[in-house]
Structures are given as C-alpha cells and as structure tokens.
Steps between C-alpha positions, in 0.01 A plus 500: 500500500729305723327358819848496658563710776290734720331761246695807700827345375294434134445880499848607530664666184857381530810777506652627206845538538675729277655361183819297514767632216465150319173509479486837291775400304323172421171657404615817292832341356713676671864491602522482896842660546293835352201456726434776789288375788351787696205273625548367833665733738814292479871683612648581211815431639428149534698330788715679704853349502502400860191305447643307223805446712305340805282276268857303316601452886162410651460246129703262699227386744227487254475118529357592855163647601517901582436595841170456571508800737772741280695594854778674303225701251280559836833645711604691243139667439467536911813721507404675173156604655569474893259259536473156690584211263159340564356782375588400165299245258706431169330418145502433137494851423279726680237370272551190755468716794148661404339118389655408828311762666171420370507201591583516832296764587159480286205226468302425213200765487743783726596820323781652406569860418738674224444728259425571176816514242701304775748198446308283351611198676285637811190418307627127396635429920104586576357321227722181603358458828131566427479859673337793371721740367344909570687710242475873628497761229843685421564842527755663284620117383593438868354369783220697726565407870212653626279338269719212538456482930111573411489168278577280746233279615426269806616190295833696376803306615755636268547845339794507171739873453729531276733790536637627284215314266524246214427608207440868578772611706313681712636552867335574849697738764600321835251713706240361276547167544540503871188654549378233307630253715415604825071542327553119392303291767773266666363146364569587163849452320630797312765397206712802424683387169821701467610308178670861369579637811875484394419808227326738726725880480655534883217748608236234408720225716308366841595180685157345494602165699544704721120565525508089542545573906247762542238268284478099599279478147727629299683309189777702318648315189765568324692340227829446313325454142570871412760733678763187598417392151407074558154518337629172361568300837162637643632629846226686725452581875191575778567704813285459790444428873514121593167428545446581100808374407444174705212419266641572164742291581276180540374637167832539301637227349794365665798540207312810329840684501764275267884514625595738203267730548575516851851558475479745233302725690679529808720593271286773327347598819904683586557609180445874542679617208275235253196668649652840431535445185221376378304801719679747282403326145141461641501880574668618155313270314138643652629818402598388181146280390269841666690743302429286186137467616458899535636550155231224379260684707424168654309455857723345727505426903723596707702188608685448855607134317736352213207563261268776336133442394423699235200561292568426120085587344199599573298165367444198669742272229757802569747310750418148284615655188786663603635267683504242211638757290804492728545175510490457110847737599639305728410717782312308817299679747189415710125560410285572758165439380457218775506783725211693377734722335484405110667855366806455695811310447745420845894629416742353721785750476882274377802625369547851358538290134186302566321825544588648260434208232113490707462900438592410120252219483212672652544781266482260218205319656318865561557644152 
C-alpha cells in the first residue's frame, strides 16, 4: 500500500462517472453515431443556441485570464434571484461548490451529515477533509429530516440535502425543509443542493434563496449542468449571506469559472423558452419510461428530476447484469450498486427516440 498521503485520503473510493459514448463504443465494437446515453443526467438538448452564440463572441478573449470574480455571471444571477451580488460564490460545477464547502467549513475529525442514497459526491467532500461522515437512514428512498436534525452531533459543522435527490428523485415539500432549518443549531452550515430544481411541476416550485435571509447558515446551490444544458463547461453557483460566502471565497480557486462557460450561461440563465422546452420533454418522457415500467411490472420511484430509478431484479447481480446487457446494445445508463442499491439501474429520461430505443433494449435485456 502506498505510504503517500494521509490514510483518510488512502480510504477514499474515487467517483465513477457515467460512461462516455466512446468508451462503450470502444469496448463492445460499436458504432458511436448509434449509441444512446441515458447515464448522466445530461440535457438532451445539448446547448441552447444562445449559449453557443455567446461562447464564438466571448472565444475572442480567451488568450486572457477569466474574471477572477465573474461580475457579469454574478449580476446576472443577483437579478435572477433578488439577491446581493456578494451573496454569490461561482464554481466548477456545483460539484465545486459542495468540495468548496467542506473545506471551508469542516476540520479533520468534524462530522458531517447526509443521508443514505444521497449524491454521492457528499460522501467523497467529507472523506477529503478527514471528517466523519453520519449517514442517516432513508425513508421511502428520500431523506428523513427528523432523523436527519436528530443526527447531528456537537462536532457537526456541515449537514448535505439534496432536493429533489440524486439518484432517487425523491423530493421534500418547502414546509419541510424550513422546519428543518430553523431545528438546525446556528453554527452549523446547511447545503441545500437544488441541482434539478429547474424540473420541479409549478405546484412543487418554492424560491428557497429566499430562505438564504431568514437563515445566515444556509448554502443553496444550484447549477447549469442540467436544465440550461452546459454539463460540459461545468458552471455551478452558492447562495448565501456574506459572512459564508466571504469564506468560500478564500477557499475557491480564483479562475474556477473559464470565460466560455461564463458567457454561455448568462446566456442560458435568460433563455426561458430553452428551459421550457426541455421541462416539457423531461415531463413526457417520465411519463413515457413509467408507463413502460408498469407494463414490465417494474418497481420504480417517483422522480421530481430528469431521471427514474427503477428496479430491474430481485438478486443482488440484478442491476450488474442488466446493465451490461444494455450496453452490449448500445444503450448507456447508470448502475447504482455504489449506492447500496445493486438491483437498480439510474434512467436519465432524453429524447422521445432515445426512449424508446432504451424501452426496446431493456426488454431485450429482461427476456
């Protein structure tokens, strides 16, 4: 065993992304161009228009350094949310904004709360700095607040909620979660991750920065990976009162947000008919993937996000074996055995034609 490195960074089990297309095609001798990729939550729009448009202007300047500070991205996101500019911290994704907050907010041997079947990238941010991570038992595939506020220990300095949740879809009612907040002793940071927030049905809509005034420990990210469709240029954003976002700010690396990706998503972020869009195909394709899981008689959740987990066998190899069987027809979509949840396979929902060709598959792989 390497003696490099302190053993708490030794122990951690490094992410698994989902598959790239030429990847599959490499291993399994397969054409790309006939590849579906249902694996990573993407858009399957791709990049809105406007997006592409800003990038060829802002390509110009790419000989320079971005702005360190992304006052165009931050102004735009302060009239967007009616918040203060320096209320905003930008990152490399939102992926950048929770490392970001574990680091500025935990010590080595300090817990950190989430819970069980959460994004698994809350587990890795806790591992990274040496803290303790307490995973609190789900209920129903979701998140348990109560048990969640009753977890939290004298040495808790950070507590992880994703809503709606990665990889279950799973999503917690705005009452819920301010009740939550105002239980949460006032030294420790809560992160609401909002990654889908963009697919949420109007009567499931709350402005949660909003919450951001009434709680100085609060931490709502969002992103531009999935909705505004710029997974690619890894675009992510923290609101929070200055005194938070003060110190994630010493924290954050100083270009973390290239020029590209900056202009493309002020350019996304106004785009209300790109976001429309792609809210309709999410909502036609869930119907379309359940109804195909009811006539399999297959165990699904109920999803608030651009994905369905659903449960493809009863045996441990179940989500394994399928899976592979899929990919041998071209079809990519995400295991979740690294979750603890080995008989289920993660569908993001794409095209009406890509689901269609994945419904196809899975029979195949089922038969």
């Amino acid at each position: 065993m390497s003696q490099f490195g302190p053993e708490y960074v030794r122990a951690i089990a490094p992410y698994q992304a989902g598959k790239p297309i030429s990847e599959v095609a490499r291993e399994f001798g397969l054409d790309e161009a006939n590849i579906v990729k249902l694996a990573s939550n993407e858009n399957p729009f791709g990049v809105p228009e406007s997006a592409k448009q800003a990038m060829a202007q802002a390509a110009a300047e790419l000989g320079r350094y971005p702005d360190a500070n992304g006052f165009e991205l931050k102004a735009a996101l302060a009239r967007r949310y009616d918040v203060p500019a320096d209320w905003i911290t930008l990152g490399n994704g939102s992926n950048d904004i929770l490392e970001i907050a574990a680091h500025a907010f935990v010590q080595k041997g300090q817990s950190v709360v989430y819970a069980q079947y959460a994004f698994a990238v809350y587990a890795l941010a806790t591992q990274g700095v040496g803290a303790r991570g307490i995973v609190v038992p789900a209920k129903d595939y979701g998140h348990d607040l109560d048990a969640m506020a009753a977890a939290i220990d004298a040495d808790t300095k950070l507590v992880f909620i994703a809503n709606p949740n990665n990889p279950t879809g799973t999503f917690i009612a705005a009452a819920e979660i301010e009740a939550f907040l105002a239980k949460v002793p006032s030294n420790v940071v809560v992160v609401l991750d909002e990654a889908y927030n963009e697919y949420l049905e109007q009567k499931d809509q709350f402005e949660s920065t909003q919450w951001v005034r009434k709680f100085p420990n609060l931490i709502v990210s969002r992103t531009f990976s999935k909705a505004y469709g710029l997974a690619g240029l890894r675009v992510g954003f923290a609101i929070a009162q200055p005194a938070v976002t003060d110190l994630m700010n010493r924290i954050r690396q100083p270009f973390n947000v290239n020029s590209l990706a900056q202009a493309a998503a002020i350019a996304a972020l106004n785009d209300k008919d790109f976001l429309q869009k792609g809210f309709e195909n999410n909502r036609a394709g869930y119907a379309q993937l359940t109804a195909a899981f009811d006539e399999l008689k297959l165990e699904y959740v109920p999803s608030h996000g651009n994905f369905v987990l659903v449960k493809v066998g009863d045996d441990e190899g179940a989500g394994a074996r399928v899976n592979l069987a899929l990919l041998k027809q071209g079809v990519i979509v995400r295991p979740v055995g690294a979750y603890g949840l080995p008989q289920w396979l993660r569908i993001s929902i794409g095209l009406p034609e890509e689901n269609a060709r994945f419904v196809e598959a899975l029979k195949q792989a089922l038969a």
